[in-house]
C-alpha positions as CSV (number, residue, x, y, z in Angstrom):
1,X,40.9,-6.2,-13.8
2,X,39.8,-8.6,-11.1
3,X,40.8,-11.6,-13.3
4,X,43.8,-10.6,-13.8
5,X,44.0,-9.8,-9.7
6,X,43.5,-13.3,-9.0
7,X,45.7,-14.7,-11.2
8,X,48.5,-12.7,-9.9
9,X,47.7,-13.2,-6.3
10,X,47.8,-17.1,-7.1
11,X,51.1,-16.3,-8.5
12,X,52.6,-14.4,-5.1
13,X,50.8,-17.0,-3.1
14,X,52.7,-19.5,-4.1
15,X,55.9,-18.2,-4.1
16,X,55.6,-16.5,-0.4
17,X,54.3,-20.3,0.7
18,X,57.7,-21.4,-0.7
19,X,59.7,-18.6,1.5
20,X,57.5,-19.7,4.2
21,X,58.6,-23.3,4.1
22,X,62.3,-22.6,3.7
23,X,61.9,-19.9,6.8
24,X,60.1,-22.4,9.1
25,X,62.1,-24.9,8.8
26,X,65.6,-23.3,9.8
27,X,66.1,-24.2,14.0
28,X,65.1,-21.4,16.4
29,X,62.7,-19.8,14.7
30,X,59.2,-18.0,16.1
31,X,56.4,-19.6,14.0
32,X,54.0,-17.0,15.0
33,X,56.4,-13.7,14.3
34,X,57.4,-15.2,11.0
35,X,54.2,-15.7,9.7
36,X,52.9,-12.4,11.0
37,X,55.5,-10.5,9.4
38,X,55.2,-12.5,5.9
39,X,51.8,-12.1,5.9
40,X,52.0,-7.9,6.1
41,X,54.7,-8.4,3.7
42,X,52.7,-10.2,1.4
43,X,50.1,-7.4,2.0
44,X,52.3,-5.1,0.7
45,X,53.3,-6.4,-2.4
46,X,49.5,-7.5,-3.2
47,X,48.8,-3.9,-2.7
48,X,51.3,-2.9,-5.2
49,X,49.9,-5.3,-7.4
50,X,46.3,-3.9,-7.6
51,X,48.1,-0.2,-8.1
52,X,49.7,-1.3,-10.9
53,X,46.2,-2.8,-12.6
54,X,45.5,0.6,-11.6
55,X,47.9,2.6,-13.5
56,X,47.2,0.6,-16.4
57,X,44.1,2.4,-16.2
58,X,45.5,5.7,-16.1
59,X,45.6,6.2,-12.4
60,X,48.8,7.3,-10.5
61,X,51.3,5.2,-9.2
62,X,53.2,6.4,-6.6
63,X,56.0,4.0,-5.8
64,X,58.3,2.1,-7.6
65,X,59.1,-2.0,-8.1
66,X,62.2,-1.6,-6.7
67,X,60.9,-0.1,-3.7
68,X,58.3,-3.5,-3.1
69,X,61.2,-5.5,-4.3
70,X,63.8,-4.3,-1.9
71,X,61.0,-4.3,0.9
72,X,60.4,-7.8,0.9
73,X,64.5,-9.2,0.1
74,X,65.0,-7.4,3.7
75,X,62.1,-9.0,5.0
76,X,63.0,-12.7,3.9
77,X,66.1,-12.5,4.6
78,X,66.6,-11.1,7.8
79,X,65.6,-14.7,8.8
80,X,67.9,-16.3,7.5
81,X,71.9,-17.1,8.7
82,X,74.4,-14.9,6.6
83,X,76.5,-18.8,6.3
84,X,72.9,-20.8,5.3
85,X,73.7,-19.9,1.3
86,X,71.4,-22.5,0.2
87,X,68.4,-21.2,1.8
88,X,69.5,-17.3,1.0
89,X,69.5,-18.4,-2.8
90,X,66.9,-19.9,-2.7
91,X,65.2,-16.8,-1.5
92,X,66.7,-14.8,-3.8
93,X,65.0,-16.9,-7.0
94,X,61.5,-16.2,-5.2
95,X,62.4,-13.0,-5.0
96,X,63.4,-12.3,-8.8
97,X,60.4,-14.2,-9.6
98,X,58.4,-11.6,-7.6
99,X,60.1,-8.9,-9.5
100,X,58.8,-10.7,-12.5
101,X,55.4,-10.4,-11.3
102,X,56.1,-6.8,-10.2
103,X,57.8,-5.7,-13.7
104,X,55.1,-7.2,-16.0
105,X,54.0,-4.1,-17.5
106,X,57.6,-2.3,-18.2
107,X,55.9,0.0,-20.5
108,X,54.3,1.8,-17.5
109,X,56.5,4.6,-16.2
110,X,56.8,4.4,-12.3
């Protein structure tokens, strides 16, 4: 179970250093609020992560991917222009690539 942990926190690390990059480098932005909030948001979808290793050993599992997924599309995006499309798509990809990661046991019901 902890294996498998790691490897999927690698996974999410990577892609929410990505979303940091793009996020930091658009003009205006607070370093320090940015980082705080990815960081909690990253929190929460690591959390998930261990609940589903959990389920998969018959525990409960009381909230759903799309719930994690649509938590942290709002928090990425809310950063970023509603004109900067490049940057929102690019976004987006990380985002369906967490829902990969989130979705990797579709046999499990939610």
């Amino acid at each position: 179970m902890e294996k498998e942990y790691q490897n999927l926190k690698e996974q999410v690390g990577f892609i929410f250093s990505n979303v940091k990059d793009i996020i930091l480098n658009l003009p205006g932005i607070d370093k320090n609020k940015i980082e705080m909030n990815l960081q909690i948001i990253q929190a929460v979808v690591m959390r998930f992560i261990r609940m589903i290793i959990y389920r998969k050993q018959n525990g409960i599992l009381c909230t759903s991917p799309n719930e994690i997924i649509k938590y942290a599309t709002t928090g990425f995006l809310k950063h970023i222009p509603q004109n900067d499309n490049e940057d929102r798509q690019k976004i987006k990809y990380y985002v369906s690539e967490l829902q990969r990661i989130l979705t990797m046991n579709k046999e499990l019901k939610y």
